[in-house]
C-alpha positions as CSV (number, residue, x, y, z in Angstrom):
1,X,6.5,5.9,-16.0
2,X,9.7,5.5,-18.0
3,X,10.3,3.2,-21.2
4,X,11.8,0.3,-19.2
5,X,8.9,-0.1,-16.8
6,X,6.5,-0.1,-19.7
7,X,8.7,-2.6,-21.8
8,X,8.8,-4.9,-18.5
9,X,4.7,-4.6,-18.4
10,X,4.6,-5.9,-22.6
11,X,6.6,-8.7,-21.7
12,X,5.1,-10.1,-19.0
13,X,3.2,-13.1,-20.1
14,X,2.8,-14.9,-17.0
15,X,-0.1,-14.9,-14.6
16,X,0.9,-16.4,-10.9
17,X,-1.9,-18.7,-9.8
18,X,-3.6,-17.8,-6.8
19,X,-1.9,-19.4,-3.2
20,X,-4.0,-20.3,-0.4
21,X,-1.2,-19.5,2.1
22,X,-0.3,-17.8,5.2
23,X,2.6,-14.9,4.5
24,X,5.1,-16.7,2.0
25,X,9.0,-16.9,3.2
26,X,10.6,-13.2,2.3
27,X,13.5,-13.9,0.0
28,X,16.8,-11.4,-0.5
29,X,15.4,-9.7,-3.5
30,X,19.1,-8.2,-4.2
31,X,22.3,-8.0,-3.4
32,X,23.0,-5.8,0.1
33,X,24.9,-2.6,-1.2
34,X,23.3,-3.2,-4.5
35,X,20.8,0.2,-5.9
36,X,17.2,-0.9,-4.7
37,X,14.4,-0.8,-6.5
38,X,11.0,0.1,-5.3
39,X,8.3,-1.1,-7.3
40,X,5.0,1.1,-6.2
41,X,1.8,0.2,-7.5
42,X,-1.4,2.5,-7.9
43,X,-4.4,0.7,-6.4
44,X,-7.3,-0.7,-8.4
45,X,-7.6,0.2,-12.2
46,X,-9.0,2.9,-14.7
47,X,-11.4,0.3,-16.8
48,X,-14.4,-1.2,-15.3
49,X,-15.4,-4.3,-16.1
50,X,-18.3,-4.8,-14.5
51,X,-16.6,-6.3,-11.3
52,X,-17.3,-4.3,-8.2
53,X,-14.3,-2.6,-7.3
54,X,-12.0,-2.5,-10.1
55,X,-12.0,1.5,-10.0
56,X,-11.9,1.5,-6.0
57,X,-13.9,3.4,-4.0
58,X,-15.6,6.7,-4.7
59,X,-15.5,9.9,-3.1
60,X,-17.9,12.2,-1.7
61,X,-17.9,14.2,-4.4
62,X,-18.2,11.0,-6.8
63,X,-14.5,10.8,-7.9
64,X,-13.6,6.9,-8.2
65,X,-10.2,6.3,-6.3
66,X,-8.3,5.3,-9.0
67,X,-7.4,8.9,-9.8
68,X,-6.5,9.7,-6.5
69,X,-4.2,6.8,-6.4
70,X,-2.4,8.1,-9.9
71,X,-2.0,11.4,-8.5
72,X,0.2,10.1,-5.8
73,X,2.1,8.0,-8.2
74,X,2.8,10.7,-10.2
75,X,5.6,12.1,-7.4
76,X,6.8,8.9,-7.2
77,X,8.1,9.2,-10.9
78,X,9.7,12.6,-10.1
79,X,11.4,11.2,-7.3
80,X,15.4,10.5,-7.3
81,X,17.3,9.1,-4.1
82,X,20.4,8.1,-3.6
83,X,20.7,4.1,-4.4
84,X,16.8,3.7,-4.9
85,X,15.1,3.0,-8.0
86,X,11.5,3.7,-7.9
87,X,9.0,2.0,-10.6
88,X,5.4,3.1,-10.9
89,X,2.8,1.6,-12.1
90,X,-0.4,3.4,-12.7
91,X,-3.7,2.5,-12.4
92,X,-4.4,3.4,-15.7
93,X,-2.2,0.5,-17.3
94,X,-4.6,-1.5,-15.8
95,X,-2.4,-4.6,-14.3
96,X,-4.3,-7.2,-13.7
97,X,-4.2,-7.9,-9.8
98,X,-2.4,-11.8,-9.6
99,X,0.1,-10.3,-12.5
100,X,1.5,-7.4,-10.0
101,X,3.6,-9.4,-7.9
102,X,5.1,-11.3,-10.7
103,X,5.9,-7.8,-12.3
104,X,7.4,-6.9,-9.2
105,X,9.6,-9.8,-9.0
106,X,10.5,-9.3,-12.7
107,X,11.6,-5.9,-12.0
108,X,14.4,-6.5,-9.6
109,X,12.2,-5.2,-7.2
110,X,12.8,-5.3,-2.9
111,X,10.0,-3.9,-1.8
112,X,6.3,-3.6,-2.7
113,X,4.0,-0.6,-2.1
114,X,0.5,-0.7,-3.4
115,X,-1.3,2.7,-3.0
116,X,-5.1,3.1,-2.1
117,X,-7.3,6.1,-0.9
118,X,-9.7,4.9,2.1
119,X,-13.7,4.9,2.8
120,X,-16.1,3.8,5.2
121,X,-18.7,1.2,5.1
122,X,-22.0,1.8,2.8
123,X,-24.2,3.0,5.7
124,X,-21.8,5.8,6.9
125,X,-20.9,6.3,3.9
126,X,-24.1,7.8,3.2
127,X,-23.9,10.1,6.1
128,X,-20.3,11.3,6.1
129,X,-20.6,12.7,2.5
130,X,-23.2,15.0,3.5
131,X,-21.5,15.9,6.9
132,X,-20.5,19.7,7.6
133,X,-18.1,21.3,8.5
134,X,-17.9,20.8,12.5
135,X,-19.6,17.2,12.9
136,X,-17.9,14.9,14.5
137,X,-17.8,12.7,11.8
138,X,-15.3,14.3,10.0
139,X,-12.9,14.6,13.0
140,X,-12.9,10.6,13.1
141,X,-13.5,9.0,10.2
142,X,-10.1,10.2,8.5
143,X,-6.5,9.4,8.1
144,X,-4.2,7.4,6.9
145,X,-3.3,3.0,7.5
146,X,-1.1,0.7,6.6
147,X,-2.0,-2.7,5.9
148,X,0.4,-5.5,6.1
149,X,0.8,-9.6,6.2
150,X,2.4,-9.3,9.7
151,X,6.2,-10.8,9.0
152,X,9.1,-8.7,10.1
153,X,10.3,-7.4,6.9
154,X,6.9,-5.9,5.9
155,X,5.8,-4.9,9.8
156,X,9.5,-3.6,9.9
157,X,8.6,-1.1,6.8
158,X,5.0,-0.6,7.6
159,X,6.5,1.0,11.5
160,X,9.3,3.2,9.3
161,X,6.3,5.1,7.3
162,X,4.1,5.5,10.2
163,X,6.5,6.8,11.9
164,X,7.5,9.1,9.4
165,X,4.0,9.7,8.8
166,X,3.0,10.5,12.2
167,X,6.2,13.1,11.9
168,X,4.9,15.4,9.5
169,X,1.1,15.4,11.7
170,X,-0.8,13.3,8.8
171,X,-3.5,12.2,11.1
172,X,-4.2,8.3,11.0
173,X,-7.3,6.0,11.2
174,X,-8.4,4.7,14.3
175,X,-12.1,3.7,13.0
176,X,-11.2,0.6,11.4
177,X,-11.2,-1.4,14.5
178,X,-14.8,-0.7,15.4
179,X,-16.8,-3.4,16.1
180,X,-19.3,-3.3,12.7
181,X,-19.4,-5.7,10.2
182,X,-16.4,-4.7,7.1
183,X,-14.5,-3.7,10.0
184,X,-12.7,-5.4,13.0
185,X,-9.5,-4.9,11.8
186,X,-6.6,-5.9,14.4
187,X,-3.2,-3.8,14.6
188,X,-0.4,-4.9,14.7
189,X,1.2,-4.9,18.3
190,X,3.0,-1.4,19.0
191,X,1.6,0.8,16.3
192,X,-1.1,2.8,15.7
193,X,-2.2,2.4,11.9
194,X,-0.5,-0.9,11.0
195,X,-3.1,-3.0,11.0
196,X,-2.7,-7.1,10.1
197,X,-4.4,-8.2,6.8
198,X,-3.4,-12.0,6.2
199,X,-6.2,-12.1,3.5
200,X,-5.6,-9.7,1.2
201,X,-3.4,-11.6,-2.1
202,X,-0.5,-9.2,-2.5
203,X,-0.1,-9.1,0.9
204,X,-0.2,-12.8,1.8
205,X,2.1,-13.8,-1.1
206,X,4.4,-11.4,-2.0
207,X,8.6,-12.8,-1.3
208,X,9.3,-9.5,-0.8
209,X,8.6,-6.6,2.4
210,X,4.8,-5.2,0.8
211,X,2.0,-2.5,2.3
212,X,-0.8,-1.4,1.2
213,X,-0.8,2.5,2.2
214,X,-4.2,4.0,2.4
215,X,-3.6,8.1,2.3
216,X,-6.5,9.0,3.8
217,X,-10.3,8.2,4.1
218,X,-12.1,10.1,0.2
219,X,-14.8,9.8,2.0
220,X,-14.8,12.1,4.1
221,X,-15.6,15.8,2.5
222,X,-12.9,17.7,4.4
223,X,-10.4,15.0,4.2
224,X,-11.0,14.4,0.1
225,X,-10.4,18.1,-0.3
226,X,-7.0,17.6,1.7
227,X,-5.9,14.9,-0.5
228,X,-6.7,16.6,-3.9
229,X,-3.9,19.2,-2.6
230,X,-0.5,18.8,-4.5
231,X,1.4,20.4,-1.1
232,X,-0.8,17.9,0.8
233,X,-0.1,15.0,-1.5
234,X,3.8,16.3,-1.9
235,X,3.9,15.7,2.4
236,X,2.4,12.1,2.2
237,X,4.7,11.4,-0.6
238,X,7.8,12.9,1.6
239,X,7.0,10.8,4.5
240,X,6.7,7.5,2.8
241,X,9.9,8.0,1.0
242,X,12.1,8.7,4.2
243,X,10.0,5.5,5.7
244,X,11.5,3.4,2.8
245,X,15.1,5.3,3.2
246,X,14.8,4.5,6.7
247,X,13.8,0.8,6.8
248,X,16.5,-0.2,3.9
249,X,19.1,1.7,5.6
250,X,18.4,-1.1,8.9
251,X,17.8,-3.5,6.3
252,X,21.2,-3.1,5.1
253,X,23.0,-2.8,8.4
254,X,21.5,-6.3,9.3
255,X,22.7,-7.7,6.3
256,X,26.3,-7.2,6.6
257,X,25.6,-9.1,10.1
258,X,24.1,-12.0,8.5
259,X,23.7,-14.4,4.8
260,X,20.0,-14.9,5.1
261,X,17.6,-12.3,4.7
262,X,17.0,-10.5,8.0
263,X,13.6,-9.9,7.5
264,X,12.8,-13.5,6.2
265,X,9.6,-15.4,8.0
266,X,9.4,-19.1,8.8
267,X,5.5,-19.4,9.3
268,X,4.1,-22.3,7.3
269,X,1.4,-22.1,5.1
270,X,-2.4,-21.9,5.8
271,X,-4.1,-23.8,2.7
272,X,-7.6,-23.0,4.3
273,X,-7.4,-19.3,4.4
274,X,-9.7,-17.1,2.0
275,X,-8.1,-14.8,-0.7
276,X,-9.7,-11.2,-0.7
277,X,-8.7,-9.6,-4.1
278,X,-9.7,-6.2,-3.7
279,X,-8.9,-3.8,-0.3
């Protein structure tokens, strides 16, 4: 993380209050032809509080997620393309979860990435850590999702990664919609891992295209050894980045066409819905 992003983090003073909306209106975070920043968060943080979930979920082998999610981040910061600007933020500077989006917005930001590392609920939990190789366990609870307030600009960038995922054969999750309890999660209408999350804050009420990318399922014993892999990692890393290219490339081409932001939403607010904090 360089000097600038952690200046931006010192000064930020603010706290956004929590909004019970649907997905907020996308605004045109900058200029068309403008460099593009990227601001990519790791998901949960390092300290614990005492608050369920603050270090994310734990592994098989009993590593929290947090780590995982700071791994990835870590090629972010090495990464340089053409017109994009990427800023990371780690899990171990330990933003507090309403300041993120205002840290986004405060750093010239476009778009908003959030990384996680998945698992299953408790019950099979219990199982799939213990599972060898062989079980068909392990074949199906794996892979990687996207999660994703379903307005076009963040759908439109959620369908460039999966794509690009699917292109270099990461497998993705298809166990999410089962009918249990923690799960029942619907996709989003032509894809296979994009799946619609309304609830979750960043999501809901960020003005800018934001996902929540979960690399893969921790745990799962096979899979968590997959993801500790730096060539592994280096591939999920790859595939998100040309997803990114790829929608502000379109992005930009609709732009020229038009003075309002082509990925804007018009859906008016839900003040009833329920904020979940945490993925």
């Amino acid at each position: 993380m360089n000097d600038r992003c952690r200046h931006l983090l010192l000064s930020l003073i603010v706290v956004i209050p929590v909004q019970f909306a649907s997905c907020v209106k996308l605004s045109a975070a900058t200029e068309y032809g403008s460099p593009k920043v990227v601001a990519v968060f790791a998901g949960h943080m390092e300290f614990s509080s005492g608050r369920t979930g603050h270090q994310g979920a734990r592994s098989a082998s009993g590593t929290y997620e947090y780590r995982f999610n700071d791994s990835v981040l870590k090629l972010f910061d090495r990464m340089k393309d053409q017109g994009i600007v990427y800023k990371t933020f780690p899990a171990s500077l330990n933003i507090p979860f309403p300041n993120r989006l205002a840290l986004a917005e405060k750093s010239g930001a476009s778009i908003l990435i959030e990384i996680h590392h998945d698992s299953v609920q408790p019950h099979i939990y219990r199982t799939l850590i213990r599972a060898k190789h062989g079980d068909p366990m392990l074949a199906y609870y794996r892979g990687f999702s996207i999660h994703v307030c379903p307005n076009a600009g963040s759908v439109g960038l959620a369908e460039a990664i999966e794509s690009q995922m699917m292109s270099q054969k990461i497998p993705w999750a298809e166990y999410h919609t089962e009918d249990i309890p923690g799960e029942r999660m619907k996709l989003v209408q032509g894809t296979k891992a994009v799946y619609k999350r309304e609830s979750l804050f960043i999501l809901r009420n960020s003005v800018m295209p934001a996902v929540i990318i979960e690399c893969g399922c921790i745990a799962n014993p096979e899979e968590e050894y997959l993801l500790k892999n730096g060539l592994y990692r280096r591939r999920i890393v790859a595939a998100i980045r040309k997803g990114i290219v790829s929608f502000l490339r379109g992005r930009e081409a609709l732009g020229r066409e038009s003075r309002d932001d082509p990925w804007s939403t018009k859906q008016k607010p839900d003040l009833g819905r329920r904020t979940e904090w945490l993925l």
